[in-house]
VOGU-3710 file (C-alpha; in Angstrom, 3 decimals, decimal comma):
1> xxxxxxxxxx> -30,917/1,717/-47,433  -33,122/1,203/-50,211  -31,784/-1,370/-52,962  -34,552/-0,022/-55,609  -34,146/3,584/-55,354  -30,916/4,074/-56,336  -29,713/5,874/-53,787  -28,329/4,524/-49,814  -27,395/6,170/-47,282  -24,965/4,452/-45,371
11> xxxxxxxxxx> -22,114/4,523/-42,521  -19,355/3,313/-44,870  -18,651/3,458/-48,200  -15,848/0,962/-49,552  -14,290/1,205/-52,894  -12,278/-1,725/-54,036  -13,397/-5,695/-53,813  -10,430/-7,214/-53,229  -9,715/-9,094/-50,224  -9,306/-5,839/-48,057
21> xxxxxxxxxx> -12,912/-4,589/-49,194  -14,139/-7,234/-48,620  -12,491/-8,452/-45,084  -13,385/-4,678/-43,953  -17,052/-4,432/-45,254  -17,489/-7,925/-43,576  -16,097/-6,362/-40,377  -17,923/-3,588/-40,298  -21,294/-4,923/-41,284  -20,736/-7,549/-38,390
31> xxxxxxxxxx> -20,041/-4,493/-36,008  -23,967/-3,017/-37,214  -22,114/-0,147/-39,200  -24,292/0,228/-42,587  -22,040/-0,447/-45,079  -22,251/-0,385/-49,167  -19,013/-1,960/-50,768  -18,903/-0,983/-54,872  -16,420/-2,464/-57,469  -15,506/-1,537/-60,883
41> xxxxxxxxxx> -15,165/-5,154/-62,243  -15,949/-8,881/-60,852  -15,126/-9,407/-57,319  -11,266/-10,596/-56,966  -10,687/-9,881/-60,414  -7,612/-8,396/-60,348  -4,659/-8,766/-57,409  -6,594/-10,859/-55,036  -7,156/-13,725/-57,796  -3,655/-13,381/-58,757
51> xxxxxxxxxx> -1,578/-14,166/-55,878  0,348/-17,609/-54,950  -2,563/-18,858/-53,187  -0,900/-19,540/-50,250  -1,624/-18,894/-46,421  1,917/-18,242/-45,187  4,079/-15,740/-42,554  6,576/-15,353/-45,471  9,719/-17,127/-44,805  11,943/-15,223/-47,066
61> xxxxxxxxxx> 10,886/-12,170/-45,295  13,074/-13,229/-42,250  15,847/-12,509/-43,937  14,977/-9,288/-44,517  14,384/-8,449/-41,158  10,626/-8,461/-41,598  10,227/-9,920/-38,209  6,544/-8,045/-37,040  5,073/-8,940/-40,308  5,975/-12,052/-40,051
71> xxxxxxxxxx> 4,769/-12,695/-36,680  1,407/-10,816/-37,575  0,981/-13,745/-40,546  2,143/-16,514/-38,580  -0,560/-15,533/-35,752  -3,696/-15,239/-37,985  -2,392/-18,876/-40,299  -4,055/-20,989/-37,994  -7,096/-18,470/-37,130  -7,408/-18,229/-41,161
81> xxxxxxxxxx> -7,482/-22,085/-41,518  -9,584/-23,077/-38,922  -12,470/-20,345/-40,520  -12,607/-21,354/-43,357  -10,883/-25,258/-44,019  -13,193/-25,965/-47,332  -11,229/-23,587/-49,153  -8,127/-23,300/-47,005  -5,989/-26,567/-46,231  -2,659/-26,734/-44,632
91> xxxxxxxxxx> 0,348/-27,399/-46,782  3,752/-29,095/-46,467  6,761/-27,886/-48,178  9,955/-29,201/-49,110  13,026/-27,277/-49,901  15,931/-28,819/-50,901  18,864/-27,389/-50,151  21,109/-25,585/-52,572  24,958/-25,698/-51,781  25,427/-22,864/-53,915
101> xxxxxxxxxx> 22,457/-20,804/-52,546  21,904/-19,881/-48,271  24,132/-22,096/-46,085  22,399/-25,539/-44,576  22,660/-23,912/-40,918  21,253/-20,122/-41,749  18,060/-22,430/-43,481  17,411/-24,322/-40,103  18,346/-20,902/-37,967  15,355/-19,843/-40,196
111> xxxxxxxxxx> 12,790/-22,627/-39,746  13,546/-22,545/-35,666  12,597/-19,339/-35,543  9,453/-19,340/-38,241  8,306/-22,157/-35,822  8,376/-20,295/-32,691  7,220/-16,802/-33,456  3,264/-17,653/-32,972  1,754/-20,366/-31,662  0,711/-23,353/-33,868
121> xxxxxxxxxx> -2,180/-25,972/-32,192  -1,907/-28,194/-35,153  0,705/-27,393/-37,943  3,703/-29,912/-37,846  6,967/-27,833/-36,993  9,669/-28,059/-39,668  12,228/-30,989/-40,248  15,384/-32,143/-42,145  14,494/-34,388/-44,767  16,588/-37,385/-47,183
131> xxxxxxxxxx> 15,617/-36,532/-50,768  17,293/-39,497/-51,804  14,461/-41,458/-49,937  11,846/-39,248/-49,380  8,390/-39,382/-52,129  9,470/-35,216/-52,848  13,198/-36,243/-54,139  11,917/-38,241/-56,998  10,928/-35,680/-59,115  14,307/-33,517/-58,549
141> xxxxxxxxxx> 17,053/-33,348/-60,022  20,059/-35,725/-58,828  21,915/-33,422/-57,515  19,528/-32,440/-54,965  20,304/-34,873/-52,004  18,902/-33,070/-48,718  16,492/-30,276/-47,926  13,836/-29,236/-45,565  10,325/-29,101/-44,841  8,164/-27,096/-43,057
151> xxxxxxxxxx> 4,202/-25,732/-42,763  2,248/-23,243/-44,148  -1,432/-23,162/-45,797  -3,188/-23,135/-49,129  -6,143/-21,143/-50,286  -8,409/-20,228/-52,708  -7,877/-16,935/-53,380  -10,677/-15,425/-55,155  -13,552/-17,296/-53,253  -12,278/-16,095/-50,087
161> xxxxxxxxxx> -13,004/-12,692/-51,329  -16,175/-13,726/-52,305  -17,179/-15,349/-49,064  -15,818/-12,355/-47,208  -18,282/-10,435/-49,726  -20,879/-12,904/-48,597  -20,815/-12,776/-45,117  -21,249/-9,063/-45,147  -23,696/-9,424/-47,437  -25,849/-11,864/-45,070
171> xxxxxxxxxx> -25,023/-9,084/-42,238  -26,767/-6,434/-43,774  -23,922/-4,772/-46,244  -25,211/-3,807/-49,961  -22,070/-5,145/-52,259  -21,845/-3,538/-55,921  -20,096/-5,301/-58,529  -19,355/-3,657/-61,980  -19,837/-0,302/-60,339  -17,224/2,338/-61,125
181> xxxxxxxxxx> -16,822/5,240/-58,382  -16,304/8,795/-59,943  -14,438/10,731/-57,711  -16,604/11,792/-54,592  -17,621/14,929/-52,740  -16,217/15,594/-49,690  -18,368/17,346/-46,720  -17,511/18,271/-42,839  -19,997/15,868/-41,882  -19,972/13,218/-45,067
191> xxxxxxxxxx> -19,571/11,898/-48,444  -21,481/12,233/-51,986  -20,633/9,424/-54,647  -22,069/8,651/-57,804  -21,546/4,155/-58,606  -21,671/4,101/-62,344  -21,472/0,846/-64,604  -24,047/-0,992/-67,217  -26,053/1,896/-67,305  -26,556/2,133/-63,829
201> xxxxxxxxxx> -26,285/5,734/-61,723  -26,190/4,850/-58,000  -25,583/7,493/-55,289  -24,229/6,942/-52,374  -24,770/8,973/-49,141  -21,792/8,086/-46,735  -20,257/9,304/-43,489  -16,932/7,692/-44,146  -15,023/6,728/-47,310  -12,643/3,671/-47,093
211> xxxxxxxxxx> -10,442/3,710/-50,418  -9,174/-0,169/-50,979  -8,601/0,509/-54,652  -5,567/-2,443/-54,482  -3,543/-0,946/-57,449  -5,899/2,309/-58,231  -5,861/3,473/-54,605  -3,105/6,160/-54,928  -5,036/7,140/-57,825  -8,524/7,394/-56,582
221> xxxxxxxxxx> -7,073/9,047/-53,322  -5,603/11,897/-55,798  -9,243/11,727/-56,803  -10,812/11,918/-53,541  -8,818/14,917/-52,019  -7,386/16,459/-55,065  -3,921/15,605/-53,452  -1,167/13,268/-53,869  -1,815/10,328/-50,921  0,837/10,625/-48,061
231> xxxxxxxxxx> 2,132/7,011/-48,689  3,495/5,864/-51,915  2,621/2,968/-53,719  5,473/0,705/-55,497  3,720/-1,714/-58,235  5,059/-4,984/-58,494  3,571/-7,303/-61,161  3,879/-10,825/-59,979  3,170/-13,768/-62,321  2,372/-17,444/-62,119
241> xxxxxxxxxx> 2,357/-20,186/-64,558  0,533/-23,486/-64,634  2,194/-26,812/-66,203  1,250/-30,440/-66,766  1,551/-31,900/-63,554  5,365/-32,383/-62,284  5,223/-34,567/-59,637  3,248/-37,007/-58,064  2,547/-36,464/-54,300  0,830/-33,986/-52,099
251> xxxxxxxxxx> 3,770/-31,517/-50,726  4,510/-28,227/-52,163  8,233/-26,945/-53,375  9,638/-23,879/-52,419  13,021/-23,190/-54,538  16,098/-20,683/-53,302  17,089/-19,327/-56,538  20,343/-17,945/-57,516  18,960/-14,639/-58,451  17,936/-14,347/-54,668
261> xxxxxxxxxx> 14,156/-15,058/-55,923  11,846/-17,604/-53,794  9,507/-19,470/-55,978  6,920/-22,047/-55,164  5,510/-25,002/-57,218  2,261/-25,888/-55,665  -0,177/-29,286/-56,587  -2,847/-27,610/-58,328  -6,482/-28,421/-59,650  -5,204/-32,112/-59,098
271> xxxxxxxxxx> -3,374/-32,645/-62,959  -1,083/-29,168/-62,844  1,481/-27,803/-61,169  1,538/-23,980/-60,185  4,807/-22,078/-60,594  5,934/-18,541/-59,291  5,638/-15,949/-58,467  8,431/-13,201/-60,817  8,006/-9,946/-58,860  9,034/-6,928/-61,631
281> xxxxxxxxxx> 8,220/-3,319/-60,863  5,185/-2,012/-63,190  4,111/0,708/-65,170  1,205/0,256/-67,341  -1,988/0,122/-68,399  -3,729/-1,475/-64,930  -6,925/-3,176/-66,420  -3,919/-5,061/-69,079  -1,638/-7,105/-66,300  0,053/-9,990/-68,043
291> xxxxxxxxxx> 2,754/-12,058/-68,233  5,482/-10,861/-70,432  7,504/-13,566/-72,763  10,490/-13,377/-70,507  8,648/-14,152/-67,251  7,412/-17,010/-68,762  11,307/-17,963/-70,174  12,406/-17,228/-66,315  10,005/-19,647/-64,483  10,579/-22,386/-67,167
301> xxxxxxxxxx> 14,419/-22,467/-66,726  13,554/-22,459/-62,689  11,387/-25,508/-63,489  14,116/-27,120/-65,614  16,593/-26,725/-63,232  14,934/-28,580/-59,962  12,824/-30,776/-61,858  13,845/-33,815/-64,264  10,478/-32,981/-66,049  11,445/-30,435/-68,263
311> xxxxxxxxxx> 9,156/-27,558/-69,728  9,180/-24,882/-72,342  6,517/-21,800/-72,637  4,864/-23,939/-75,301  3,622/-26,653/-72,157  1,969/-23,712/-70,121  -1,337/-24,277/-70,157  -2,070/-21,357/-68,314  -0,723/-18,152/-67,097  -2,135/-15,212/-64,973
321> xxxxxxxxxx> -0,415/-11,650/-63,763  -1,524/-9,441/-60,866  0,190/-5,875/-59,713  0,707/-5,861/-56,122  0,517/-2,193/-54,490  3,030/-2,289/-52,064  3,992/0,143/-49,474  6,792/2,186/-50,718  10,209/1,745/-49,010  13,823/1,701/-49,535
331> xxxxxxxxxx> 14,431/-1,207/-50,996  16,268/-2,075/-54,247  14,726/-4,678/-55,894  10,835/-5,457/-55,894  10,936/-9,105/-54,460  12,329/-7,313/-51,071  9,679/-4,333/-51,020  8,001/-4,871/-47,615  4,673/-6,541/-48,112  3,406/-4,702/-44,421
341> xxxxxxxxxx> 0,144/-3,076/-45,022  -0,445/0,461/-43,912  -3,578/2,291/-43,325  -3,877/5,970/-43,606  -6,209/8,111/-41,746  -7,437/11,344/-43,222  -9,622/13,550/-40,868  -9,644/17,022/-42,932  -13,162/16,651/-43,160  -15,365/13,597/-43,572
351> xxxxxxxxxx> -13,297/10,663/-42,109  -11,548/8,669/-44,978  -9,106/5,584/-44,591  -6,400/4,658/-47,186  -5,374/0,868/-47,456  -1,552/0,370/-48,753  -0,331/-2,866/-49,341  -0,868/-5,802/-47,269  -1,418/-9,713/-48,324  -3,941/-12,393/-48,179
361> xxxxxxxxxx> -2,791/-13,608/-44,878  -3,406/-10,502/-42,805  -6,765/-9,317/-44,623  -8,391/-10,477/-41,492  -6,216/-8,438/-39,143  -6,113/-5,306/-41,513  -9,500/-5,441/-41,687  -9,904/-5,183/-37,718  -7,651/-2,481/-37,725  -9,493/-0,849/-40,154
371> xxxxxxxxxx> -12,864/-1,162/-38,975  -11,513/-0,007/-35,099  -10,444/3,390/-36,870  -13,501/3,635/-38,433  -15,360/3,117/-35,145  -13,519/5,775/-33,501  -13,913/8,492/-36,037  -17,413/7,806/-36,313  -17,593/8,230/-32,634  -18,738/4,352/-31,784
381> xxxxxxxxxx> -15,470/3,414/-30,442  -17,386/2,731/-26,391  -20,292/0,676/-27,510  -19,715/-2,616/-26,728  -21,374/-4,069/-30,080  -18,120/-2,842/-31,807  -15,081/-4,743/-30,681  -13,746/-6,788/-33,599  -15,575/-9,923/-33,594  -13,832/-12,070/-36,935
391> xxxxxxxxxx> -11,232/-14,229/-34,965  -14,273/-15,927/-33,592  -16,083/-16,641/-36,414  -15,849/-18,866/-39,400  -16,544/-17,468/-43,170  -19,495/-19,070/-44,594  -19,391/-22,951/-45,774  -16,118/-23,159/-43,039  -18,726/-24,190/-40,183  -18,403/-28,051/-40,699
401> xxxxxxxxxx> -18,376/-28,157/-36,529  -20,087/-25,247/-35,729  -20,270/-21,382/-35,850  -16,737/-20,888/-34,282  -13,328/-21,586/-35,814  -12,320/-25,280/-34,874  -8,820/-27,277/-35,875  -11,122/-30,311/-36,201  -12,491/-28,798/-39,661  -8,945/-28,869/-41,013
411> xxxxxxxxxx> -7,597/-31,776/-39,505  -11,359/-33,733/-39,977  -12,710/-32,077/-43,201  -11,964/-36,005/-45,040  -14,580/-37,234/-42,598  -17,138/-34,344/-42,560  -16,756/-34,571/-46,465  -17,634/-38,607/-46,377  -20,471/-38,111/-44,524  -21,913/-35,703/-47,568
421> xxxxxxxxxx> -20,744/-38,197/-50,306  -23,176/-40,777/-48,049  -25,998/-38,038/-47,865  -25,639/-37,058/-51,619  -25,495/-40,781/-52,699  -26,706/-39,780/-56,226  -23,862/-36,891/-56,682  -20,423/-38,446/-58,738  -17,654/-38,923/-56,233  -15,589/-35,868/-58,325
431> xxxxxxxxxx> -18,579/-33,805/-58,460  -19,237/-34,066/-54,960  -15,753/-33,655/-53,890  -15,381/-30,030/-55,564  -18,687/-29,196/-54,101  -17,586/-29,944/-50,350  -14,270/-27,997/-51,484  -16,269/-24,916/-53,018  -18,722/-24,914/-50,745  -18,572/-26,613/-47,637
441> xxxxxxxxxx> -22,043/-26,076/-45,508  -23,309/-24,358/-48,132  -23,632/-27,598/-50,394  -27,021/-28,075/-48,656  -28,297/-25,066/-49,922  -26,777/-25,072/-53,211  -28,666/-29,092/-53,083  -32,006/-28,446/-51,650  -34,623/-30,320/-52,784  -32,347/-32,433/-55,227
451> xxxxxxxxxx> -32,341/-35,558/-55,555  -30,841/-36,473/-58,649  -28,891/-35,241/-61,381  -31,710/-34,786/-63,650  -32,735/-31,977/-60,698  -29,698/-29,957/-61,345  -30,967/-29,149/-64,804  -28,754/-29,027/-67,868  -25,280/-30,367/-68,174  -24,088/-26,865/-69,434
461> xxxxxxxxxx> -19,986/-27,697/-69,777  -18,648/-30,816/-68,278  -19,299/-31,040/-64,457  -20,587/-27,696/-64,296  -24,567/-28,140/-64,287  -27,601/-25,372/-64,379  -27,958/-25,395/-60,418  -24,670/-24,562/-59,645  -24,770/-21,837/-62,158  -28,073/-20,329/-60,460
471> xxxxxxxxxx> -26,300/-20,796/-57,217  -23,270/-18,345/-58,208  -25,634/-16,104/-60,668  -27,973/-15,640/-57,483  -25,542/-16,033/-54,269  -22,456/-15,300/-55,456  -22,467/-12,198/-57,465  -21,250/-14,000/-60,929  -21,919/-12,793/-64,284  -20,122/-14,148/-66,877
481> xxxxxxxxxx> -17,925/-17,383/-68,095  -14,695/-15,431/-66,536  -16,573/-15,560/-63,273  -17,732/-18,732/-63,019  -14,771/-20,932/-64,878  -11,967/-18,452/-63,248  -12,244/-16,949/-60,039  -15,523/-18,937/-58,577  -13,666/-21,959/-59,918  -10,817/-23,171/-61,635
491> xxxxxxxxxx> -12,785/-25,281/-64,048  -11,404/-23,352/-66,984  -8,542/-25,451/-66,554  -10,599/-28,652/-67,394  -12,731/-27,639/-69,882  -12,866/-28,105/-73,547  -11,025/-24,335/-75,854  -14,548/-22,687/-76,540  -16,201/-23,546/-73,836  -16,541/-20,314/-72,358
501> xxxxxxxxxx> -17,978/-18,786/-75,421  -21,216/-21,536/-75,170  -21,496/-20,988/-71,562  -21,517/-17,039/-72,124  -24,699/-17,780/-74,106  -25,987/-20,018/-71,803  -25,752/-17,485/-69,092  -27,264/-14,243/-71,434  -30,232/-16,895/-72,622  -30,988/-17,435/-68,785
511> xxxxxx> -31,245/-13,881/-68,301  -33,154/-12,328/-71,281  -35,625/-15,403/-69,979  -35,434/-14,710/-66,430  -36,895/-11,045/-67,296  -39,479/-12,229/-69,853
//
């Protein structure tokens, strides 16, 4: 492949970078298939940034019967954790019980079993708990007396599709951001696409197609074969809203509604509290997701009745919306459509693979899937350099101690992070801290040859310095404000209204000097 000609020619060509584009490109690069990933906006930037950010089989899905899906997500919790444990931690959750909601004894029926269906090595099993004692029943409401508690993990989101993007990358895949794919040309022995965005005309050369278009995948499939796809797609926008902080510890809620709805409200960014997620079948404009008035009315009345805090859509100092393309099925309401993933082989000509549905838990395992189909039709299922590889491996910055996935970086990441604050003496404690976090291994290069804060250039916005804007600018495929202060961070949160507007300049003033 040649990166200044304009044209590659290449085993694989992926459209969408979400997490499933990127956990298959990093697959299949890792499996020496030549692979060239493009996507129409940022990385993450739509569903995969949008999500609950949570690592998790989906306890709500036993009562729907969901019982291989939720094994499948139980299994690859720990793998996922132990991969990557800068940006992945495990999480406790508290639910208190509702006398008006599920029964005390269908709960625990619920919990035995979400315990038992994979193996955990390190995850605490789940427990009765005294909310009238406990740190978690403070913040309730009286009435709330007993509940539960049980495990499951956190994540961030959007850099775990960028370090998926990254590992590829680093194994020899070409990834395209703000790269549009016009429908492609379909051959007995291969594919012709053009990549268009910012005035760029890329073609790509390709003997299969992968379409992980999230939300636009039905569509661009239509596109592809001039044929409706053989697997429907049911849109459900889900939204989240972030609060002043509601409560003081480190567990996680996760509330039985009346409606039937389960909603979470997660610790986040250290001074907020994350709330949702609504789930409310869509049909819209795509590149427009956003919260709607009465989503935000809906989660605030969920708040006000668990919480003695009490909030109105006026304290939501943040909101975000993703569509979710889930696999259509029979149910009735969108919080029970299956969240199951589904791939769909095409073979009427050049091999082409479909991705439906699926969640951030079982990227990794889709992506195996995935990339064993695409072995097969391209006729490399025998070699031995192509069995699935990614259990074994952590996602880069997740190698605290060493190249394999190990429960000592989640259950020791505290100390492996102390031992950086003593190496980076000069770095503040919170600065340092969100580096680790970010980062993890990959603080040393994003530190090299600093040695003081006056090395990491200007102070651009408040904790966010000239280095570690190179860093994302030249690593981590970031272009704009949106990039940096939303998906490669949450710092938006933190920062001054305006902000983003000086640090847009910043970034275009870097540029226009970095081609002078």
């Amino acid at each position: 492949m040649d990166e200044t000609s304009g044209h590659y020619e290449c085993d694989v060509l992926i459209v969408g970078g979400g997490i499933n584009g990127a956990a298959i490109a990093r697959d299949a690069a890792g499996r020496g298939l030549r692979v060239v990933l493009c996507e129409k906006d940022d990385l993450a930037q739509h569903t995969s940034s949008a999500s609950s950010k949570l690592i998790h089989g989906g306890l709500r899905y036993l009562e729907q019967r969901q019982f291989g899906l939720v094994r499948k997500a139980l299994a690859e919790r720990e793998t996922l954790l132990s991969s990557a444990p800068h940006i992945m931690r495990p999480l406790r959750f508290v639910m208190p019980h509702d006398a008006g909601a599920r029964p005390a004894w269908m709960i625990r029926a619920g919990l035995f079993l979400y315990d038992r269906l994979a193996r955990r090595e390190f995850l605490p099993g789940s427990q009765g708990v005294d909310l009238r004692t406990h740190p978690a029943g403070a913040s309730l409401q009286p009435q709330y007396t007993r509940g539960f508690m049980y495990s499951d993990g956190w994540v961030d989101d959007a850099r775990l599709v960028v370090l998926n993007a990254l590992d590829a990358r680093e194994r020899g895949a070409v990834i395209l951001t703000h790269a549009r794919c016009n429908p492609p040309q379909r051959h007995p022995d291969g594919w012709n696409a053009t990549l268009e965005g910012e005035g760029r005309h890329v073609h790509v050369t390709a003997r299969c197609l992968v379409n992980a278009a999230g939300p636009w995948a039905a569509r661009f499939l239509h596109g592809a074969t001039n044929a409706a796809g053989g697997q429907a797609l049911r849109l459900i926008k889900g939204s989240h809203i972030v609060v002043p902080r509601l409560f003081e510890h480190a567990h996680a809620y996760i509330f039985q509604h009346p409606d039937g709805r389960i909603v979470f409200a997660l610790p986040y960014e250290g001074a907020f509290t994350l709330v949702g997620t609504t789930d409310v079948d869509f049909r819209g404009e795509l590149d427009k997701v956003a919260i709607s008035a009465e989503e935000k009315v809906y989660l605030c009345q969920l708040v006000n009745r668990y919480f003695t805090r009490q909030v109105t859509p006026a304290d939501v100092l943040w909101s975000y919306a993703g569509v979710r393309p889930l696999v259509e099925d029979a149910a009735a309401s969108a919080a029970a459509a299956t969240r199951d993933f589904r791939l769909e082989p095409d073979l009427a000509g050049a091999p082409l693979l479909s991705v439906f549905g699926g969640k951030i838990t079982t990227s990794r395992k889709l992506a195996e899937q995935a990339v064993d189909w695409i072995g097969q039709a391209l006729g490399r299922a025998g070699h031995s350099h192509c069995a699935g590889w990614t259990e074994h491996a952590c996602l880069p910055g997740g190698d605290l101690y060493g190249p394999r996935p190990d429960k000592r970086g989640v259950l020791e990441f505290g100390a492996w992070s102390a031992r950086q604050a003593g190496r980076y003496a000069w770095l503040p404690a919170p600065l340092l801290e969100r580096y680790a976090r970010a980062y993890g291994t990959r603080i040393h290069l994003l530190l090299a040859r600093r040695e003081s804060l006056a090395d990491m250039g200007p102070e651009v916005l408040p904790g966010l310095y000239a280095a570690e804007i190179d860093y994302l600018m030249q690593h981590e495929w970031a272009r704009s404000s949106a990039d940096i202060l939303w998906r490669r961070s949450k710092l938006g949160l933190h920062i001054a209204p305006g902000s983003a507007v000086r640090l847009d300049e910043w970034i275009a003033a870097r540029e226009e000097a970095l081609v002078v």
